[in-house]
N, C-alpha and C positions, 0 to 999 in steps of 0.2 A: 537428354538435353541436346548433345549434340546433331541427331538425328532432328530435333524439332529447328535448331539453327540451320540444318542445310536445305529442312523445305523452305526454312524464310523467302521473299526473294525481295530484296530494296530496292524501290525504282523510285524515281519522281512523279508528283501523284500528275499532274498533266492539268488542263483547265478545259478538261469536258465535262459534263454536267453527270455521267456516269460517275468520273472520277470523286466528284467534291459530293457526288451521293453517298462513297463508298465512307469518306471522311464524313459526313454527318451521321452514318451511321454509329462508327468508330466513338464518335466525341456523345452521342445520345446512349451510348451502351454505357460510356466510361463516367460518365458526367448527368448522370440522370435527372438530376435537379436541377440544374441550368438552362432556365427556358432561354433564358437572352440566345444562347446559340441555336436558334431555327434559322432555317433554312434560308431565311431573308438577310440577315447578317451573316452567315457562312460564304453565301455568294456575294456578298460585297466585299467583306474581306478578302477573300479568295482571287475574285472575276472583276470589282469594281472600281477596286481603288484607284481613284485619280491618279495616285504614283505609281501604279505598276499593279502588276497581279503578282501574288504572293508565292512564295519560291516554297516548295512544299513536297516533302518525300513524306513516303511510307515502308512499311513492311507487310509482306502479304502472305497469308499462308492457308493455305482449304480455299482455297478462292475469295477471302472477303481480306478486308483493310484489319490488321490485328495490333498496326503502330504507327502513329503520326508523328509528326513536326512540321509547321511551318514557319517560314520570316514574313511577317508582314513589312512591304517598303514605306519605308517613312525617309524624312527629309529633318537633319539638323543641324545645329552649330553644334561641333563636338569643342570649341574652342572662342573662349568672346573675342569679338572681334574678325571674325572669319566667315566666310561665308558658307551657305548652308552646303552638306556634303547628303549623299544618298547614304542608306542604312539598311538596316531588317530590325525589327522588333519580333523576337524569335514568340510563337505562342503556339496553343492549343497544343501542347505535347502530352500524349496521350498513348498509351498500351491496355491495352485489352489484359486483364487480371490473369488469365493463361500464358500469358506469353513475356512475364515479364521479369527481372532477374536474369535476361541474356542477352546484358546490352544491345539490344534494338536501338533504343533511344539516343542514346552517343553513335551509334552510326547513322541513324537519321540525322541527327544533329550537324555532324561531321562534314555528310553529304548535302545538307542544307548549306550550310556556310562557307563550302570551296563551289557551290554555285552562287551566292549571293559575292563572295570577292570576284569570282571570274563575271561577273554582269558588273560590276564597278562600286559594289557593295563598301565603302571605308570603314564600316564599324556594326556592331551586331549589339544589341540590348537584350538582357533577358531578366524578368522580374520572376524570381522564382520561391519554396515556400522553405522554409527550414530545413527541413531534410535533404532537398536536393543544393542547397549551397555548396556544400563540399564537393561533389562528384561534377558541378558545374564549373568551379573553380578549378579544380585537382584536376581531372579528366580533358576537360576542355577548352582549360586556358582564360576563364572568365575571369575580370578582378573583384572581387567583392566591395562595390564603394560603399554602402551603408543599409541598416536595415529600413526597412520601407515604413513611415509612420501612418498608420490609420486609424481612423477617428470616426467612432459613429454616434449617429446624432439622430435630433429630431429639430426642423425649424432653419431659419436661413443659415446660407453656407459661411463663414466664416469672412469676414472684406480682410482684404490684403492690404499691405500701405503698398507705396511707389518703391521701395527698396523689396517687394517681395516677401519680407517678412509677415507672418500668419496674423 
């Protein structure tokens, strides 16, 4: 294992059309059934977004992309009354089935988010699934505000009143 952690090498993945190739392959290998992630949303997420293009490391090792992360930039009120501040919405975190169990991910992570503060980043979101709560909280400092509710259905989406409520 340690021998597999010193060929790693972590860089930021860059916004060449190479680079966000090497991550569509990564998230197509890892995530097979998720067509939403073609090529045409990777590169807007990535290359498009009106707010900014997406702050995004990997890990590399044999020559191909074996670990992601990125922050997608988004724009909110982290407090009412205040005006909107910049962010990341941390996503696609993804390891390749070989390589995983050596903290890749948390130092992707890491390296994502002391570049998203050093660009004027104030806050970082991350919707993550059960398993990873703890290691996101414990490891990296996240708070856990609540679990995420979902609701699936058939037929129109549910109207809101004016107070938000479902």
């Amino acid at each position: 294992q340690r021998i597999a952690q010193r060929m790693t090498e972590v860089r930021e993945t860059g916004a060449s059309p190479a680079a966000i190739a090497g991550v569509a392959e990564l998230l197509a290998e890892v995530f097979p059934k998720a067509r939403q992630l073609d090529r045409g949303w990777i590169d807007w997420s990535y290359l498009a977004n009106p707010l900014g293009a997406s702050i995004s490391f990997d890990a590399h090792a044999g020559g191909r992309v074996v670990a992601h992360i990125a922050g997608r930039v988004l724009s909110a009120r982290v407090r009412e009354g205040t005006d909107p501040v910049h962010g990341v919405l941390v996503h696609h975190a993804a390891t390749h089935p070989e390589h995983r169990g050596r903290g890749l991910l948390v130092q992707l992570v890491e390296a994502m988010l002391a570049r998203a503060a050093a660009t004027g980043a104030a806050f970082a979101v991350a919707v993550v699934n059960l398993n990873s709560v703890g290691p996101v909280v414990k490891r990296l400092g996240f708070t856990a505000l609540r679990p995420l509710s979902v609701r699936i259905g058939l037929g129109p989406l549910p109207r809101r009143d004016p107070a938000g409520a479902p």
